[in-house]
C-alpha positions as CSV (number, residue, x, y, z in Angstrom):
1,X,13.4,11.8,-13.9
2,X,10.1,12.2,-15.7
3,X,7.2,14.2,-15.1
4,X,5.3,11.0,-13.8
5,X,8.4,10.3,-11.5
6,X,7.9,13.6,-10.4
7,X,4.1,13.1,-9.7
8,X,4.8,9.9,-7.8
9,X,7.4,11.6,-5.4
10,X,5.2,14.3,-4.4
11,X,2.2,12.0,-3.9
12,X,4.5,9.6,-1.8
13,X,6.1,13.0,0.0
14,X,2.4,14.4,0.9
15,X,1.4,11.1,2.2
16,X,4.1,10.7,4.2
17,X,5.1,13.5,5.6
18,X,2.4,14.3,8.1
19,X,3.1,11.9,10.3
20,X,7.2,12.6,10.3
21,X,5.9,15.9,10.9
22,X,3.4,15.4,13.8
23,X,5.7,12.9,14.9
24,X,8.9,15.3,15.6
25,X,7.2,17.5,17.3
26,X,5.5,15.8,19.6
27,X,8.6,13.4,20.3
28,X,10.8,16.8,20.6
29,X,8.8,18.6,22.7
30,X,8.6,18.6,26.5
31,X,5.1,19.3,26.5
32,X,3.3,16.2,27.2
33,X,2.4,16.7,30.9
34,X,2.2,19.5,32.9
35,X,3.0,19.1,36.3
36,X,0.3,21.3,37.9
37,X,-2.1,24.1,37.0
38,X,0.3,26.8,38.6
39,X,3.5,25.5,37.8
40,X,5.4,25.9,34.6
41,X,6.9,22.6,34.5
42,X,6.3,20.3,31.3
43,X,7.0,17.1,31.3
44,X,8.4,15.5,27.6
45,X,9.4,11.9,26.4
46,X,13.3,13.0,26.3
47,X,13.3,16.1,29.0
48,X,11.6,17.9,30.8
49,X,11.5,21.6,31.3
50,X,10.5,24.2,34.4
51,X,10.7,21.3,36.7
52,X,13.2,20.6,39.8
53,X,15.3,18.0,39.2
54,X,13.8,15.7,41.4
55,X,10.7,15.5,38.8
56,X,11.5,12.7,36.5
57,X,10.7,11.7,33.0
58,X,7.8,9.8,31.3
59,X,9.3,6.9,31.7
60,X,11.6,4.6,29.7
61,X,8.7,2.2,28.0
62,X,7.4,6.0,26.6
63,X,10.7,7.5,25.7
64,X,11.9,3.7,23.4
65,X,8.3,3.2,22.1
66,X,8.1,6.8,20.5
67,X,12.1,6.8,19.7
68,X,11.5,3.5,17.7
69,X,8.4,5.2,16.3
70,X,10.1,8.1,15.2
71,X,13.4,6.2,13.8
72,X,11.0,4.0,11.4
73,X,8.9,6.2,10.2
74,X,12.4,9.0,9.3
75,X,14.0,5.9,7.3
76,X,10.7,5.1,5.4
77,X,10.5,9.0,4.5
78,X,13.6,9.4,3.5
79,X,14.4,5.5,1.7
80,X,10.9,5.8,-0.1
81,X,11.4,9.4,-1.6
82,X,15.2,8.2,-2.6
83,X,14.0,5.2,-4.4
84,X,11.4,7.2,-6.6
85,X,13.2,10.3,-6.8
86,X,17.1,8.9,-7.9
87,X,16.0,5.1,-8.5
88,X,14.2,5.9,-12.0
89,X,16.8,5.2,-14.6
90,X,19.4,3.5,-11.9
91,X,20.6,0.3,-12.3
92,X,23.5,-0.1,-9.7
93,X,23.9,-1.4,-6.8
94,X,23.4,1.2,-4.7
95,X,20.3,1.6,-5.8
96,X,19.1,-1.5,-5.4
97,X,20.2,-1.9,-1.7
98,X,18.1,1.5,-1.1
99,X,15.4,-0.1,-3.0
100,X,15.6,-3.0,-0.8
101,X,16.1,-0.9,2.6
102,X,13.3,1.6,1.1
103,X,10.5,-1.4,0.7
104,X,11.7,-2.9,4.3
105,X,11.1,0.7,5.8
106,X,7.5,0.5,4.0
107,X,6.8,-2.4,5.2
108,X,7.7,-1.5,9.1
109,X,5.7,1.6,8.8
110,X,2.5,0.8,9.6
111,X,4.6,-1.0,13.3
112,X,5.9,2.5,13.6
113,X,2.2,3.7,14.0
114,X,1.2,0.8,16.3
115,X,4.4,2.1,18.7
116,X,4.1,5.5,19.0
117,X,-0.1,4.5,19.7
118,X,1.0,2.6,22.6
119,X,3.8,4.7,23.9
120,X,1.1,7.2,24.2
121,X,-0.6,4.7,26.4
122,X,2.3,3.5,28.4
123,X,2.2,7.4,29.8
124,X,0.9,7.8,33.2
125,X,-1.1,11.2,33.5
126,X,-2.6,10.6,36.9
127,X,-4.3,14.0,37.5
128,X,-1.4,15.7,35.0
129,X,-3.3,17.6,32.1
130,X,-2.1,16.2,29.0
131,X,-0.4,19.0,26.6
132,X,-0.4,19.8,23.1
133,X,2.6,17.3,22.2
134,X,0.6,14.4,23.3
135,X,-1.8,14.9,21.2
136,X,0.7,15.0,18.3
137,X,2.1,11.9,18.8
138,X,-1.5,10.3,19.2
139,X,-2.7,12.0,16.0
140,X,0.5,10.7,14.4
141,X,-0.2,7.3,15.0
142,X,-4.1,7.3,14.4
143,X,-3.0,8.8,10.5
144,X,-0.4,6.5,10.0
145,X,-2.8,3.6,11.2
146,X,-5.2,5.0,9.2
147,X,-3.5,5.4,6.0
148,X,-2.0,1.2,6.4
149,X,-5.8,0.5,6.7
150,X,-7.0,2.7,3.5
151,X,-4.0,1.2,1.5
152,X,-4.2,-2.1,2.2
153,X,-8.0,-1.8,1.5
154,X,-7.0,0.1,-1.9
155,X,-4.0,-3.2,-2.7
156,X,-7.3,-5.3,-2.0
157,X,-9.8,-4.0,-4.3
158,X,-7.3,-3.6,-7.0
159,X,-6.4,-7.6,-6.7
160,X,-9.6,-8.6,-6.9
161,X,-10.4,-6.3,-10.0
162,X,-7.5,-7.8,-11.6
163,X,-8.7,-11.5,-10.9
164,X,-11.9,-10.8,-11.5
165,X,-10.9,-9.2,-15.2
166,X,-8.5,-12.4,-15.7
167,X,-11.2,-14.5,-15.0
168,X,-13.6,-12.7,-17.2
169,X,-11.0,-12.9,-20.1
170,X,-10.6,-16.8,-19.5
171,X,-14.3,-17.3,-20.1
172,X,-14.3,-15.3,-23.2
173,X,-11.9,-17.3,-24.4
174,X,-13.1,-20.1,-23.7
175,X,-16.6,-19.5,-25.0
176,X,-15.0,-17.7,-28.2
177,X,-13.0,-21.6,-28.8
178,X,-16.1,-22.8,-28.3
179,X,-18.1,-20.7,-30.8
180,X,-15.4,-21.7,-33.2
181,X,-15.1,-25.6,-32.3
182,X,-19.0,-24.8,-33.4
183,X,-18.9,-23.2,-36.3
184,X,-16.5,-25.9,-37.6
185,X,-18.9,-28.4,-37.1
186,X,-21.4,-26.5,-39.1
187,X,-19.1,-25.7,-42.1
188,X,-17.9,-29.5,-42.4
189,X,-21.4,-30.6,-41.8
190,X,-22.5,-28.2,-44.6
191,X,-19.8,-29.5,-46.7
192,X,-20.6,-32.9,-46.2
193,X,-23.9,-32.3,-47.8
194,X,-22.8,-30.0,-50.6
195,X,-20.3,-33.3,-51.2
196,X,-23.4,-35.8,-50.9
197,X,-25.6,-33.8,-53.5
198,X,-22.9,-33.8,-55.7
199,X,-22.2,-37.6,-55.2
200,X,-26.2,-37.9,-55.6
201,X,-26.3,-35.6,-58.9
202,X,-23.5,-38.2,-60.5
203,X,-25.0,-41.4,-59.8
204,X,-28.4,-40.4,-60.9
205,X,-26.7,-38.9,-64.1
206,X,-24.5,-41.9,-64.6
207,X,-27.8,-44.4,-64.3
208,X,-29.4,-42.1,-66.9
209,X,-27.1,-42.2,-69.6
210,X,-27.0,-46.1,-69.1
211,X,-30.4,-46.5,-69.3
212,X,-30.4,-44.7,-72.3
């Protein structure tokens, strides 16, 4: 793998892993809700902690909507890095199914963002204060949102560079057949009337040596 490999990887790894990051630990943690202000029970996405067992969960809409989050965004972490890292010079099948699953992944992970937003929605505080892993998972979502909107801004600009320099380099093409189609004209009519002078030179020289 080259240097630029190399560069790509940790570009792609920096990028990404802030939000598999923020993600895990705020889908981990129990510390979305806590119960009361004199209590130590938390209440999390998969469990809860310090709370009798009569206090349920966050409910099932919040604990699929984050898991589904968190699956996505694991599988686009992991497929992308693969496919840069050990795809560079690798022309087997294998790695083209992981280049397959790893552009599939990149393509569902902007949805993973949009899920973990709205399982951070779907929670039902009530009076609850909301507790540091919340806040994770919210800021997880608003980067990855984020970072879909600044790429896909990024893919735009750079397509309409591109057409706008293939378009540029059509017109100079045509106006350089042009300027030749031109300058053709102008040579052949300049020959024309180097050929006529010529033509003109003989008959008047012809007419003089019969008159003589």
């Amino acid at each position: 793998m080259g240097s630029k490999s190399v560069a790509d990887a940790c570009s792609i790894i920096c990028l990404l892993s802030p939000s598999i990051v923020l993600q895990s630990c705020g889908f981990f943690s129990p510390f979305w809700i806590k119960h009361n202000a004199t209590s130590t029970c938390y209440r999390g996405v998969i469990y809860n902690v310090g709370c009798p067992d009569n206090v349920e969960g966050l409910g099932a809409a919040a604990l699929w909507l984050q898991m589904t989050s968190f699956v996505i965004i694991a599988l686009a972490v992991l497929a992308t890095t693969y496919c840069i890292c050990c795809n560079s010079d690798d022309d087997n099948e294998e790695a083209g199914c992981f280049t397959v699953l790893g552009g599939c992944m990149f393509c569902l992970y902007p949805i993973a963002g949009i899920l973990s937003f709205f399982g951070c929605m779907a929670v039902n505080f009530g009076d609850h204060s909301k507790g540091w892993a919340f806040y994770l998972c919210l800021t997880a979502s608003c980067y990855i949102i984020l970072q879909t909107t600044l790429c896909y801004c990024a893919l735009w600009m750079h397509a309409k560079i591109n057409n706008d320099d293939g378009k540029s380099g059509q017109e100079v093409t045509q106006y350089g057949t042009i300027n030749n189609r031109e300058s053709l004209d102008v040579i052949q009519r300049i020959e024309n009337h180097h050929h006529y002078h010529i033509y003109m030179k003989n008959v008047i020289f012809k007419d003089t040596i019969s008159n003589v």
